[in-house]
C-alpha positions in Angstrom: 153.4 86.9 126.5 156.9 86.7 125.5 159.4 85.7 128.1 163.4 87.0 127.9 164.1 84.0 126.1 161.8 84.5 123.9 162.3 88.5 123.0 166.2 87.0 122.6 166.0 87.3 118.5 164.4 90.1 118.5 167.3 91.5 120.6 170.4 89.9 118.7 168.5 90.9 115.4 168.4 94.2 115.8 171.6 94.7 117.1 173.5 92.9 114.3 176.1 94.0 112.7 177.4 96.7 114.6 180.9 97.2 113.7 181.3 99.8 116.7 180.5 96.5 119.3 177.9 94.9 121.3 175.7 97.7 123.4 174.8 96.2 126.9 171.6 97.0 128.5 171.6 98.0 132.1 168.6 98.4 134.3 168.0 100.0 137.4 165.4 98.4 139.5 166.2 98.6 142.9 163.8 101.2 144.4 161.6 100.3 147.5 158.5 102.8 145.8 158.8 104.9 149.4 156.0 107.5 147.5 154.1 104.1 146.8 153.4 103.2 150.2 157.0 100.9 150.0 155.7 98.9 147.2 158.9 98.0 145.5 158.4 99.1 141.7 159.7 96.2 139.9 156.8 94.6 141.3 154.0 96.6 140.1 151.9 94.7 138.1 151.8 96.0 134.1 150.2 93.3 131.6 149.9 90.8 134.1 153.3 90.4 134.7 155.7 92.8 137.0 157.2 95.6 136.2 160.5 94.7 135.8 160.0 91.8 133.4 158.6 94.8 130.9 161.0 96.8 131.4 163.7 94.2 130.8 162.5 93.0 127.6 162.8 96.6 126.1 166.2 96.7 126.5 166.7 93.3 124.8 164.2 93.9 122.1 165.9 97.4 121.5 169.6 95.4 120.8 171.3 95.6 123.6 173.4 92.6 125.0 174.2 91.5 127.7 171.1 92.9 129.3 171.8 93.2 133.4 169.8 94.3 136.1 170.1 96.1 139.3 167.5 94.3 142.0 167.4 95.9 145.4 164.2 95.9 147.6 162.6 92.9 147.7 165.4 91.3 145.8 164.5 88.0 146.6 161.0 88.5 146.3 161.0 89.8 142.6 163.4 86.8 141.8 160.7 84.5 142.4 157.8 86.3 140.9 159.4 87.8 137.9 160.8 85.2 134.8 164.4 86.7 134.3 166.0 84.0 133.0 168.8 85.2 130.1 169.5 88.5 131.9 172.3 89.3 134.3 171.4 90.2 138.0 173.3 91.9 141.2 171.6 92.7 144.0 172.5 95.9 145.2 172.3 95.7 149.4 172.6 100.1 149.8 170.1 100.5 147.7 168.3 102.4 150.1 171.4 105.4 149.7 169.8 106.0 145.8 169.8 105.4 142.3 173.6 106.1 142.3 175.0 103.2 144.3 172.6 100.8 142.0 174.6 102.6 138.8 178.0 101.6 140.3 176.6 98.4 140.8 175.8 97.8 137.3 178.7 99.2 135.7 180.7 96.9 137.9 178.9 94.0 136.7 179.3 95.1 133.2 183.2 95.8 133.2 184.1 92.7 131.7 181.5 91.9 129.3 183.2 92.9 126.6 180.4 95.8 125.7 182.0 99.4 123.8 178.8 100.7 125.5 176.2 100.8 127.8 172.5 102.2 127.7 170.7 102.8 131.1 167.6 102.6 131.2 164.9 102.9 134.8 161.8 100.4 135.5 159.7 102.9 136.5 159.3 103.9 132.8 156.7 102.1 130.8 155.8 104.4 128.3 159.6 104.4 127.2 159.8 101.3 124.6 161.7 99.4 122.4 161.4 102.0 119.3 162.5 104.7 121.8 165.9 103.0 123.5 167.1 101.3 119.9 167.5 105.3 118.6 169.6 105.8 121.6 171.3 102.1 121.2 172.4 102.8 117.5 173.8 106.1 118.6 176.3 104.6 120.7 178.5 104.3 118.4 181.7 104.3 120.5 183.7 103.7 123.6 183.6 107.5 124.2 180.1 108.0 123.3 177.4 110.0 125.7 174.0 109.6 124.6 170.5 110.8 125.7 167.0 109.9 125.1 165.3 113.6 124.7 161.8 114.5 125.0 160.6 117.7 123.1 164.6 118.7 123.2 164.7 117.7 126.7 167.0 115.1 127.9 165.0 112.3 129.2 166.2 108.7 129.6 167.7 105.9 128.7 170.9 107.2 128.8 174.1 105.7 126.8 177.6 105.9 127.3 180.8 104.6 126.0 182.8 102.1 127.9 185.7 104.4 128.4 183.4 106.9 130.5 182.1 104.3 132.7 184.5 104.5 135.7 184.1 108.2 136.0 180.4 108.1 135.8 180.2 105.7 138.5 182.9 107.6 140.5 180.1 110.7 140.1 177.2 108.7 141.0 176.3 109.7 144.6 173.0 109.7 145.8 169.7 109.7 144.0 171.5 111.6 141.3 172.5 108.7 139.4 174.7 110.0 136.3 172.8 113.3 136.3 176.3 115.3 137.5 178.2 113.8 134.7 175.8 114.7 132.2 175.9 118.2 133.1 179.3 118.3 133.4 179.9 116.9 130.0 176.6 118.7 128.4 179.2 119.7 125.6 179.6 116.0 124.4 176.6 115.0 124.7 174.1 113.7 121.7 170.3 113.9 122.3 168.4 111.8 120.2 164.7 113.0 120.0 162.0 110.0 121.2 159.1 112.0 121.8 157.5 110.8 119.0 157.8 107.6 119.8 157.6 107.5 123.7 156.3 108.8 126.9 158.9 110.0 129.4 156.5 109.3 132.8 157.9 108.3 136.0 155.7 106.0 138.2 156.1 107.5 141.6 153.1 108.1 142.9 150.2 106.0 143.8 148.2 108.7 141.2 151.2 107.4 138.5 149.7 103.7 138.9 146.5 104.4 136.5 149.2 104.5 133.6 149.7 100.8 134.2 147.8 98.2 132.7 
């Protein structure tokens, strides 16, 4: 299996040459699986390995870079088990309060990396891979971009925008709503970049959901 040091090339190739800037990849994986019994997701074994290292590695193999993650339940925990070296990581402590606070978190982390963009992507979202997030990643192509995976014309994730949207998207991120009000509220600006035939948009939420893992 290839570790984050290894997927690195693969990462920095395909995100060469990019006049527009660097991309950053940003994951959210903070949620304590409440539906799952509290089985933290970035700990569900996929491969072999957990979760989050799978979801990690897509980013990176997809161009982005930096590449930072949100950790929040179990924190510790997945830090031990999970090989993250070469990726950023904050530990968000309200993570329990939703998907939003771990957003803010990572756009914090991110303000000075010196990224013209970000693309957010979740770890409870294996059948979303790198062929599906580099569409999205080489349509940022801006500090003022707004960018969305969609599935069958629907907007799905990962999610990209432009550095100079980040502070209001984090200043909208209550809840478990994550960036969904922005994205409404800015539907006219906002490119959708069909993935569906490339990816599978599945959440795993539900001890059912865990038969899509492998």
């Amino acid at each position: 299996m290839a570790h984050s040091g290894e997927s690195a090339g693969v990462g920095g190739t395909a995100g060469a040459g990019r006049p527009e800037g660097k991309v950053a990849g940003l994951l959210l994986a903070a949620g304590g699986g409440r539906r799952l019994g509290g089985r933290p997701k970035a700990l569900l074994d996929h491969r072999g390995r957990p979760l989050v290292e799978h979801a990690a590695r897509v980013l990176r193999d997809a161009g982005c870079g930096p590449v930072h993650l949100v950790l929040g339940a179990a924190a510790e925990t997945v830090r031990a088990r999970a090989e993250l070296t070469g990726y950023g990581v904050s530990v968000n402590p309200d993570w329990a309060q939703g998907m939003g606070s771990s957003l803010r978190v990572g756009l914090t982390a991110l303000a000075d990396s010196g990224a013209d963009a970000v693309v957010v992507s979740l770890v409870d979202q294996p059948g979303i891979g790198a062929a599906a997030v580099s569409r999205v990643v080489a349509a940022c192509t801006g500090r003022d971009a707004l960018v969305a995976a969609a599935y069958g014309g629907e907007r799905g994730h990962p999610v990209g925008f432009g550095a100079a949207r980040w502070a209001d998207v984090a200043a909208s991120a209550t809840g478990d709503r994550g960036a969904r009000d922005y994205l409404r509220q800015h539907a006219g600006a906002l490119t959708l970049v069909e993935c569906g035939d490339v990816a599978e948009a599945y959440d795993i939420d539900t001890p059912e959901d865990l038969r899509r893992l492998q």
